[in-house]
N, C-alpha and C positions, 0 to 999 in steps of 0.2 A: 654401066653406071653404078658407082657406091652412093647409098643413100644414108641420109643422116641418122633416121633411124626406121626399125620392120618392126612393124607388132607382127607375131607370127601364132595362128592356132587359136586364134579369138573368134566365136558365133559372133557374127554380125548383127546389131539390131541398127538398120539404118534410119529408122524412122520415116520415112517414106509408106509403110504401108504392109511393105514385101517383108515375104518368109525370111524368118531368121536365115543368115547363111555363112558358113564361112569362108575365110581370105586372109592373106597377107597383103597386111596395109603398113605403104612406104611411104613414108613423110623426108621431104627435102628443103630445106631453106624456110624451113616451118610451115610447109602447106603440105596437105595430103596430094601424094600425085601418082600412086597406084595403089588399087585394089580389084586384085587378082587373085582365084584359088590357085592355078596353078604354076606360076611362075618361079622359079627360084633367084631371088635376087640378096646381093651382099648389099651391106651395113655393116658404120661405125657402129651402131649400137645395135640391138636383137632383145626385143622384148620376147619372155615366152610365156600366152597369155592361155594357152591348154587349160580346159576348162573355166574359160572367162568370158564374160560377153564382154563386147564393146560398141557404143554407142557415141553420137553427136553431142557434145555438151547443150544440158537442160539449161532453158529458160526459166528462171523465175520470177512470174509473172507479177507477183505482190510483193512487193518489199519495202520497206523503210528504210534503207542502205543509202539515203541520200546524202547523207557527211561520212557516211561509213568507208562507201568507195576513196575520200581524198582523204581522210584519217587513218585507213587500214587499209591500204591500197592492193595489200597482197592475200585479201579475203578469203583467210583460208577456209571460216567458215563454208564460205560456198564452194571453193574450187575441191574440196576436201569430199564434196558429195557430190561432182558431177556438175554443175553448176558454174556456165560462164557466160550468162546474161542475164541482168537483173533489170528489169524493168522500176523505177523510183516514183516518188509524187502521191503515192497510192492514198486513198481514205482520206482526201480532201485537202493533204498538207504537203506541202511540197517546202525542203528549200530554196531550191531556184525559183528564182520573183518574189521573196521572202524582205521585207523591209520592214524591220520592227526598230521602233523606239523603247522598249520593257523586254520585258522577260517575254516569251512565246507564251500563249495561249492554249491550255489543253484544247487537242491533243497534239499539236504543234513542238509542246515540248520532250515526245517520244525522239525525236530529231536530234537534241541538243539543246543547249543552253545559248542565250541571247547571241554569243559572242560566235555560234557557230552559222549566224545567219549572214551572211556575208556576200551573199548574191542577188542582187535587186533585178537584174536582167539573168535571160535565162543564158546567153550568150556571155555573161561572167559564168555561173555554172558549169556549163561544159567549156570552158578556157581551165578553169580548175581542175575539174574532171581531166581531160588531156593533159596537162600539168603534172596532176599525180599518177598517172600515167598505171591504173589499177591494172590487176590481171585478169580481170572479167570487161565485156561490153557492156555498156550501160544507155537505156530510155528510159526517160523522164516525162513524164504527165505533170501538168499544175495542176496543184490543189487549189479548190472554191474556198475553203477557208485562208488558206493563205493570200490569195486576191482579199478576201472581205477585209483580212485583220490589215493590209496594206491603208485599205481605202475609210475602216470606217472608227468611230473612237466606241463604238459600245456593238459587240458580236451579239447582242440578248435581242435582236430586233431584226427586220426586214432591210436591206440595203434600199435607199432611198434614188431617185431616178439619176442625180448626180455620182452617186456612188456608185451604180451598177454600170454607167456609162464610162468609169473610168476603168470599172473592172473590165468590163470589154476589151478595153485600148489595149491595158497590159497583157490579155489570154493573146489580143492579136496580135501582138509582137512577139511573144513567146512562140506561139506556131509559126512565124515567118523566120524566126529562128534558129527550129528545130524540134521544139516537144509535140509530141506524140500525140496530145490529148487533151483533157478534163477531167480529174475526179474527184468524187465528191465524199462526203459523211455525214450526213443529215442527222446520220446516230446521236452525233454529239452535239453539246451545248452549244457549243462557240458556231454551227453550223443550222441546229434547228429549227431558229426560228425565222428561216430563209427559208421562203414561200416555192413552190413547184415553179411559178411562174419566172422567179429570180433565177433559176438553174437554167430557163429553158430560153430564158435571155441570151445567157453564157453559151450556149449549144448551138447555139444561131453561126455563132463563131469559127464551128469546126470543120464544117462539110467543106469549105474550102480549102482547106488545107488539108482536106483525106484524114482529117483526125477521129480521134474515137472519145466516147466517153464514157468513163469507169465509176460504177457507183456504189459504195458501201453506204446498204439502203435504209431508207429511216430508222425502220428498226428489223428484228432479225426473228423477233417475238411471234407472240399471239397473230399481230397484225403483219404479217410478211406478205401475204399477197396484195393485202391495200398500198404496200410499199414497190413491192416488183411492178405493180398497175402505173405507179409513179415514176419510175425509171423507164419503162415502156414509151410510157406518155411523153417522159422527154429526151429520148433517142428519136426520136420517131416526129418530135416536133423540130427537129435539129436536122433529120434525116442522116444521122449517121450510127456508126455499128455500137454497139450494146456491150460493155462486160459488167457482170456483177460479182462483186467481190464476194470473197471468200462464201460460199454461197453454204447458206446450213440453219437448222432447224436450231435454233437456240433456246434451250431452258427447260426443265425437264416437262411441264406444260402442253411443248412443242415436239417434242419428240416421237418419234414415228412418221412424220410429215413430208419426209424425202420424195417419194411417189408423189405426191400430190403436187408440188413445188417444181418438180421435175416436170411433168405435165403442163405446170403451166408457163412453164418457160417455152415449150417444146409449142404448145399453141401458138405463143404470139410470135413464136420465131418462123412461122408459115406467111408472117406478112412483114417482118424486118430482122436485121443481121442483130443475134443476141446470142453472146456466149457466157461464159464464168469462170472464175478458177475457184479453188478449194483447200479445204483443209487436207491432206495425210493423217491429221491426227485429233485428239477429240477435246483439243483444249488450245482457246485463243490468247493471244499475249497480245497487250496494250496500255493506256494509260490507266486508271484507277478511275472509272466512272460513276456516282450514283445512280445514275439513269439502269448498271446493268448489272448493281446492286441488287442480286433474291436468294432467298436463302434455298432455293433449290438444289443448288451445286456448288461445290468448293470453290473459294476463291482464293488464290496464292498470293500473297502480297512480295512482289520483287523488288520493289525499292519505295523509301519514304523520305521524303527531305527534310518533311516536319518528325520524323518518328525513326531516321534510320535504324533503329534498335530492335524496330520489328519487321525487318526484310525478312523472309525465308521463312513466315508463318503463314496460315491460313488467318482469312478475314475471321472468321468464324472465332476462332481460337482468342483471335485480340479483343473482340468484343467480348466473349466470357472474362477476360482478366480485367478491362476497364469496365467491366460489369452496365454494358449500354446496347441499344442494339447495333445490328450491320449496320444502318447509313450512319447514326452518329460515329462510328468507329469510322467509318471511312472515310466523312468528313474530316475529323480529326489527321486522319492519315494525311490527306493531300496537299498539294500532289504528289502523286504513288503512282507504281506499275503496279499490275496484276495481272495473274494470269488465271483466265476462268476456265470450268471444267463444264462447258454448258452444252455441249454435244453429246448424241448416243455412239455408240462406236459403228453400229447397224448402219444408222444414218449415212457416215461416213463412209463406208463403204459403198453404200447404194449412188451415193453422188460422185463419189471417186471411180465409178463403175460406167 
């Protein structure tokens, strides 16, 4: 048999567990269909990948890629590092089941602008998704504030028993659908002042359909365990599995705290299913928040709608030249990206470990 193509002379890291090892791996009609050390077999094509590893394309488990995948189908961002599943929805916003009347609500509008919300069923989303036919696989989680800003005219308050009733309807179509899940962001405004109880509503939702729920947690600060205590609380009233986003000791404050946080993940995961994903590196990228406004660590300001003139500067910097502090600069700024520098690198390894 000629195969289409041999990687040949590659360490194997199969992910599974097992010692690196090598082999010649033969891909036909685009599936892998041998891997063997010693066989000798012909190919059209002959990779020679001596001194390489090779591996299963990476999941990436937290991503914002939600209009990304039909807009830039051919992601090279991801496929360029290994990367051919992105999991979307993450940090409470999702566009799929997205029905806005206005401009999106921070942080809603990390996504896109008004016109890229265009899927009110999650089942338009993935028709889209298939349609643009990306080069990565792609799950999708709804986001709790995307459900809230559907159902309610002012996000600064608690969902009321008719609003949470509908937000239900919609999560439960969505999982009979296809999404994966729940996640949340309590972090932010437009999500905050949704009471533990109001999430733990929505969670009721999931164990039937084997979903999970994903929570970027109140806050990340000072008070991280009184928050993982919260997400505990409602995985576990939901009875289903646990991720907590990007999981890290935020704020120079906070630092050192990995051990500790670790611990207590590892306690409550002795009586339910609780995992996380993480940073690689020691600075978060998102919308431009007050709330995560301190002058402990650099903040990069990456875009401004009201100021684009001061993209590619630090917060810091822009507040010395309009001579005010951080929040009024930031104010002024929004809405804005930034990207914060609020991790220790220590940290980071110790959770990445």
């Amino acid at each position: 048999m000629i195969y289409d193509t041999l990687i040949r002379g590659a360490e194997i890291v199969d992910g599974t567990g097992s010692a690196i090892y090598r082999a010649e791996v033969a891909i036909r009609q685009g599936l892998i269909t041998l891997i063997d050390a010693d066989t000798e077999v012909a190919a059209n094509v002959i990779i020679d990948a001596e001194g390489l590893h090779l591996a299963p394309g990476f999941i990436d488990v937290h991503t914002h890629d939600d209009t990304n995948v039909i807009t830039s189908p051919a992601m090279l961002p991801k496929i360029s590092q290994g990367v051919t599943t992105v999991i979307v929805g993450n940090c409470g916003i999702s566009a799929s089941n997205a029905r806005l009347t206005s401009a999106p609500p921070n942080p809603m509008n990390l996504l896109g602008e008004q016109s890229d919300f265009i899927y009110p069923n999650f089942a338009d989303y993935a028709r889209a998704v298939e349609a643009a036919c990306p080069s990565i696989n792609i799950g999708s989680l709804i986001g709790h504030t995307t459900l809230r800003n559907n159902v309610m005219d002012n996000l600064m308050r608690p969902a009321g028993p008719d609003e949470l009733a509908e937000m239900k309807n919609q999560l439960r179509a969505a999982l009979a659908e296809g999404a994966l899940g729940l996640s949340s962001g309590l972090a932010y405004d437009s999500a905050m002042q949704a009471p533990t109880s109001e999430i733990m509503a929505l969670v009721e939702e999931l164990a039937h359909s084997g979903a999970i729920y994903t929570a970027h947690l109140r806050t990340e600060f000072d008070e991280i365990l009184t928050a993982m205590d919260e997400a505990f609380a409602t995985a576990r009233h939901g009875r289903v599995p646990l991720i907590v986003s990007h999981l890290k000791c935020a704020g120079a404050g906070n630092w050192g705290r990995s051990e500790e946080i670790i611990a207590h993940i590892d306690r409550a995961a002795l009586t339910q299913k609780i995992a996380c994903d993480c940073y690689p590196y020691a600075a978060s990228s998102s919308t431009l928040d007050i709330n995560q406004v301190t002058g402990d660590s650099d903040i990069f300001i990456t875009w401004s709608n009201s100021h684009p003139e001061m993209s590619g500067k630090l917060l810091a910097t822009i507040a010395q030249e309009w001579q005010m502090s951080l929040h009024q600069a930031a104010e002024w700024l929004m809405p804005a990206g930034a990207v914060y520098h609020c991790m220790h690198d220590d940290d980071v390894q110790i959770i990445l470990r």
